[in-house]
Residue, then its C-alpha position, 0 to 999 in steps of 0.5 A: x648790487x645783489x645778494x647771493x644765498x649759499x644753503x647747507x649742501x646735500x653732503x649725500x649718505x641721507x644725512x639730513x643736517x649737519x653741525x657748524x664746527x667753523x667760520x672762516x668769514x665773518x659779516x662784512x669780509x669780502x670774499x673770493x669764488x671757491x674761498x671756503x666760508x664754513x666748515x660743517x661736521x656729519x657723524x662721518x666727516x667735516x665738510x668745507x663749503x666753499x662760495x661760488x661767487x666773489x663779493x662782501x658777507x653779508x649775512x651768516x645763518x647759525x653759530x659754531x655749534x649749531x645744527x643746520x638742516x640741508x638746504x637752509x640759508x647759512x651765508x648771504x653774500x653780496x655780489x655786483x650787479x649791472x647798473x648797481x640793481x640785480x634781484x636777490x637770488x630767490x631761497x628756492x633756488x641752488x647756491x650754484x644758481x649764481x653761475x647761470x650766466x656766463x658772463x658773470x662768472x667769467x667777471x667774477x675770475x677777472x675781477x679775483x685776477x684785479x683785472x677788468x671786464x666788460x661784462x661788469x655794469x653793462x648789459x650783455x646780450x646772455x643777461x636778463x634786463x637790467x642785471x637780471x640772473x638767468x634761471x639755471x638751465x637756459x640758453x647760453x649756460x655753459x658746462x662746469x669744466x668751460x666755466x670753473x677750474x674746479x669742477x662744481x659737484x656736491x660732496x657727496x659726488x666728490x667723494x664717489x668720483x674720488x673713489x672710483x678714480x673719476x676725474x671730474x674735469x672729464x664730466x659734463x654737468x647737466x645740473x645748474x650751472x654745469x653742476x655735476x651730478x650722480x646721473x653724470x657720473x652714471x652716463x659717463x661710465x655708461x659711456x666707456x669712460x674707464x676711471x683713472x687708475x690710483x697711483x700704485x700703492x695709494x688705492x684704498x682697500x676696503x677688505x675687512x679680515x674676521x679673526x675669530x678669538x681662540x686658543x691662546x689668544x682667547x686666554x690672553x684675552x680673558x686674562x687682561x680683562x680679568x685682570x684690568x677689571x679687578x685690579x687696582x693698578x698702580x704703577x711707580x717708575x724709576x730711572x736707574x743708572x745701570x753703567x756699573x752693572x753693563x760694565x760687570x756684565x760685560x766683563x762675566x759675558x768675557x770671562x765666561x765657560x763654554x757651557x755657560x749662556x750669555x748674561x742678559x740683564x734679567x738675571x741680575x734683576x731677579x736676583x735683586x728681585x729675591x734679595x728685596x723680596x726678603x724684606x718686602x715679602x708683601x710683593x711676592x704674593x697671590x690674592x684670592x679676591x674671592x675668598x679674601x685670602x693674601x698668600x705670601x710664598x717663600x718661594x720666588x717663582x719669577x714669570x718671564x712674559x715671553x712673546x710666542x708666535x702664538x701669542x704672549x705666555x709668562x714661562x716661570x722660573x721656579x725657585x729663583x731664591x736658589x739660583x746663581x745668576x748663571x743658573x737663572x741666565x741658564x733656566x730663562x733661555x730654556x724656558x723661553x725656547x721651549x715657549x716660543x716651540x710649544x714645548x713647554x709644559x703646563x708646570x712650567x707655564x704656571x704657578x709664578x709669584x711674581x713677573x717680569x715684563x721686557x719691552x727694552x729690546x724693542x725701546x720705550x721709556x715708560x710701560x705700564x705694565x699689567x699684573x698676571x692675575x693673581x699676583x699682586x706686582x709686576x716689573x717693567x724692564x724698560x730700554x737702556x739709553x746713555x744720557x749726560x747726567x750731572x754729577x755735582x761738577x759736570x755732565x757726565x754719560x751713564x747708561x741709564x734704564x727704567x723700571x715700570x713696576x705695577x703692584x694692586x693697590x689693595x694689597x701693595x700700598x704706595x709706600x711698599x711698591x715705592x721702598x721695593x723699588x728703591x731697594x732693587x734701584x740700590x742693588x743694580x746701581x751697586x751689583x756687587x751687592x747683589x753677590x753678597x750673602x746676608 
């Protein structure tokens, strides 16, 4: 018998060592020619090393986590031998060394198929004495597409073949064992050999596109990490049953004039919003961290977060205390046509005391929405879904809907934002109330 040495390959890009992040074998498993024993990990990739010959582990170099240097030993394998002796592939040598000779690789894939070979415990006129391994590179070596189905070749020349479309089965290797190297892929292009096309849609593209951060997009920019850095979010939601509310909505959409804009679900919430506001006014508030100064406005200023070609602007609703729902409904179309035109006016793009944010249309459950600086809260609409919903006796289908609401935590305590949002859930479960003057 003799022992085979597999050393930490090359895997190219200068990387020096590598880290172990697998085993797939351990000492006493047998093991069959291109089964993989490892699994080792660059800064750039995970890398599988497969064994180039069939026989039983006996020895494994490192432990998971450990770092190997290229061309340290890491699995010795013993393989068969003729008369039962062969010399120890010595440490200088290539792990491909082991396919120096013909015959024994030609053994090693009978034997992995169960069937027998000649080759094996008896002398062959391309072996050294008695079991001896020819050094690599001697008569009788054959090329890596005549010896293997797949190909020997580094990692790193796998990867710059698949890259340029190079079927490796049409490269001859010079290197041990027909193993292929740079310089074969070089004289194989040199020789007119064209790379095989990618198959359409799966080439990979390399462009990098620079977009430099101006205009509004800048402003957007500077606005969230304003308002990620200096804000203490915390974000409550609630599930809230809207099945009354779409019916009545449904039922104003019929019944309304000609002049009138179609009823979204918006205008109803900023009216609850108002009518909660008039008993949480904490949330309807700016904050000067700077100066450490709260402002509670009477006014209900609403931003609508409307998204432009340009980017995302909050278009405001002014006065929405002293609005209907058709008036609200009305003032919202206008104010989002004249955003996504880049005819608003800078009023009507500023001064809001608190914000709402609509994702539904576009589905998701839960958002965690980001409050415009320097308000201190922002309400999430979130998608309307129909789901079973037990009421004591049975399953029944309610529509139901989300409310992702943010508040700043130095301002808002948790009790606060959790009583807001409970009073607009009571409010949109029974619409009528909303329509009553308290």
């Amino acid at each position: 018998m003799g022992e085979f040495i597999i050393k930490m390959p090359d895997v190219g890009e200068g990387v020096a060592e590598a880290e172990l992040v697998e085993w797939h074998c351990k000492v006493g498993d047998p093991v069959r020619e291109d089964m993989v024993l490892a699994a080792v990990m660059t800064d750039k990739a995970t890398v599988e090393i497969p064994s180039p010959v069939t026989g039983t582990v006996l020895w494994l170099g490192a432990e998971i986590g450990d770092t190997v240097a290229v061309k340290a030993p890491l699995v010795r394998i013993q393989v068969a031998g003729e008369d039962g002796e062969a010399d120890a592939v010595p440490m200088a040598e290539t792990v491909t060394a082991a396919f120096s000779s013909p015959q024994r690789a030609e053994g090693a894939r009978r034997a992995d198929d169960g069937e027998t070979s000649p080759s094996l415990g008896q002398p062959s006129p391309s072996s050294g004495p008695a079991g001896h391994l020819l050094p690599a590179g001697e008569k009788g070596r054959r090329t890596a597409p005549d010896m293997l189905s797949k190909p020997l070749a580094s990692p790193a020349v796998r990867l710059r073949a698949q890259d340029g479309g190079i079927d490796l089965r049409q490269v001859t290797g010079t290197g041990p064992a027909g193993r292929i190297t740079h310089d074969d892929l070089d004289q194989f292009l040199a020789r007119g050999a064209q790379p095989q096309p990618a198959p359409a849609g799966l080439a990979r593209k390399t462009a990098v596109e620079e977009i430099k951060v101006t205009g509004l997009r800048r402003r957007i920019s500077e606005k969230m990490v304003l308002a990620t850095s200096r804000i203490p979010h915390i974000t409550y939601v609630e599930e809230i049953d809207v099945t009354d509310l779409e019916d009545l909505r449904a039922t104003m959409n019929a019944g309304r004039k000609p002049d009138q804009t179609k009823l979204t679900i918006l205008p109803f919430l900023m009216r609850a919003m108002v009518k909660t506001i008039d008993e949480q006014p904490v949330v309807n508030a700016t904050f000067d961290d700077d100066a450490g100064i709260i402002s509670r406005h009477a006014a209900v200023h609403i931003g609508i977060a409307t998204q432009t070609p340009a980017g995302l602007t909050v278009p405001v609703v002014r006065h929405a205390e002293a609005r209907g729902i058709w008036d609200c409904a009305a003032e919202v179309v206008r104010l989002a046509e004249a955003a996504r035109t880049g005819s608003a006016l800078r009023e009507e793009l500023s001064g809001s005391t608190i914000t709402i944010t609509s994702l539904g249309a576009m589905g998701g459950i839960v958002t965690t929405p980001i409050i415009n600086h320097p308000e201190v809260a922002i309400v999430g609409v979130n998608k309307i879904m129909t789901r079973p919903v037990w009421d004591g006796n049975q399953f029944i289908p309610r529509k139901m809907m989300n409310l992702s609401s943010s508040f700043d935590h130095r301002v808002v305590d948790g009790w606060d934002a959790a009583t807001f949002v409970q009073r607009i859930k009571a409010l949109l479960e029974t619409p009528a109330l909303i329509f009553i003057e308290s």
